[in-house]
C-alpha positions as CSV (number, residue, x, y, z in Angstrom):
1,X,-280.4,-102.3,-85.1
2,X,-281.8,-104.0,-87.9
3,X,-278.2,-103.9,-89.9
4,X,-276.4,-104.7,-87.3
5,X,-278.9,-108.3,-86.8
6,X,-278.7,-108.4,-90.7
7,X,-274.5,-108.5,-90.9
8,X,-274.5,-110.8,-87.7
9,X,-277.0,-113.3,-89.2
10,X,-274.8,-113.4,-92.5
11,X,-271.6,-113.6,-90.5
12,X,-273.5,-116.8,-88.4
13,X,-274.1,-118.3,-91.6
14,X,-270.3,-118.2,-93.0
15,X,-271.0,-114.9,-95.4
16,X,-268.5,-112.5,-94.2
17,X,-268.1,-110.8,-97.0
18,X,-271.9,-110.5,-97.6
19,X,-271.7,-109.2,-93.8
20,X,-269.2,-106.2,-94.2
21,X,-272.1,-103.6,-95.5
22,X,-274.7,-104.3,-93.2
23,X,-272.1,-103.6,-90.3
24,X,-270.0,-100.8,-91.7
25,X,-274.1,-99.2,-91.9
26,X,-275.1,-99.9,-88.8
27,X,-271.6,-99.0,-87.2
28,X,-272.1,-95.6,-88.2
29,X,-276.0,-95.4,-86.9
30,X,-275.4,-96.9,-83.7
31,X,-273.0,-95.7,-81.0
32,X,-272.5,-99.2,-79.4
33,X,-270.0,-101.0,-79.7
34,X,-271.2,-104.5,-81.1
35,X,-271.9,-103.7,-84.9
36,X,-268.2,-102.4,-84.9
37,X,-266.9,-105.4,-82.7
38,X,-268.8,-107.4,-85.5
39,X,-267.7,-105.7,-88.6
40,X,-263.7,-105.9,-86.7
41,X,-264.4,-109.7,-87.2
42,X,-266.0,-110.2,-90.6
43,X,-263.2,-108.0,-91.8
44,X,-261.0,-110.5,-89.9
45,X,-262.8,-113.8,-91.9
46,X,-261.8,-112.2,-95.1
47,X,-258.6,-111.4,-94.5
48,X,-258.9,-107.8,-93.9
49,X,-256.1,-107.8,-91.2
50,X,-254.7,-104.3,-91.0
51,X,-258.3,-102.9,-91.4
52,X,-259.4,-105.7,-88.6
53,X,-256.7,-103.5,-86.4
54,X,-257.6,-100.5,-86.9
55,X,-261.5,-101.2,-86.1
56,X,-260.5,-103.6,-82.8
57,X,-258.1,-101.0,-81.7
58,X,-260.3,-97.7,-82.6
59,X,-262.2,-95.7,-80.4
60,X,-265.4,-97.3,-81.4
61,X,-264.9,-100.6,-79.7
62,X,-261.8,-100.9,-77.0
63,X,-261.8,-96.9,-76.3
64,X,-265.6,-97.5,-75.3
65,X,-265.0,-101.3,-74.1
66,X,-261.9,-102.4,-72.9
67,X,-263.3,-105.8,-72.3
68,X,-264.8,-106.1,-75.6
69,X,-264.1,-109.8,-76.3
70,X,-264.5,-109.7,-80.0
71,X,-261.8,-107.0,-80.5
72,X,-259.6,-109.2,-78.0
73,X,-260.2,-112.5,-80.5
74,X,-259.7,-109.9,-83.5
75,X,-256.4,-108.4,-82.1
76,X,-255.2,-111.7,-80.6
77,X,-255.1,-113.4,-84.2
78,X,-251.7,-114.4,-85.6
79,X,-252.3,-112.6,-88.6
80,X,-253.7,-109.2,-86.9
81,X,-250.7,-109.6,-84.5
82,X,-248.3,-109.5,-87.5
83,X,-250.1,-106.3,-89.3
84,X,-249.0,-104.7,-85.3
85,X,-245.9,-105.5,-85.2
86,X,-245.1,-104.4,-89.1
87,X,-246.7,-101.2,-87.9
88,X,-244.7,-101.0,-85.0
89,X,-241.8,-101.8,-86.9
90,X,-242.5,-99.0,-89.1
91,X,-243.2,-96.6,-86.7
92,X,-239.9,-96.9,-85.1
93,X,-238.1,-96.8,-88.4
């Protein structure tokens, strides 16, 4: 619990980046769903889109919380939105 307080605090205070170890930690100590929803959106503050997806749409968040509203904010970015649709793009090529 203490990572995941430690990445939130540093994502509250505009350190994403700072954010990302703390969370990926604490996501993999913690079977809830809020350091992952967290890390999901620090990795969408740096421009981590495509690995943004795949945390908002994996298991660890919207397969345990569909109603997760940080994954929803994560997936309904423009840029997250174009990583999908390049990989559904892909996918049907």
């Amino acid at each position: 619990k203490c990572l995941e307080l430690m990445g939130e605090c540093l994502l509250e205070l505009g350190r994403p980046i700072a954010a990302v170890v703390p969370l990926a930690a604490a996501s993999r100590l913690n079977a809830q769903v809020r350091a992952p929803s967290l890390l999901a959106r620090a990795l969408l503050e740096i421009g981590e889109f495509d690995r943004a997806l795949e945390l908002a749409l994996a298991e660890e968040v919207l397969g345990r919380a569909p109603g997760n509203q940080v994954a929803k904010h994560v997936l309904g970015h423009p840029s997250v939105q174009t990583a999908l649709a390049a990989r559904l793009t892909d996918g049907a090529a």
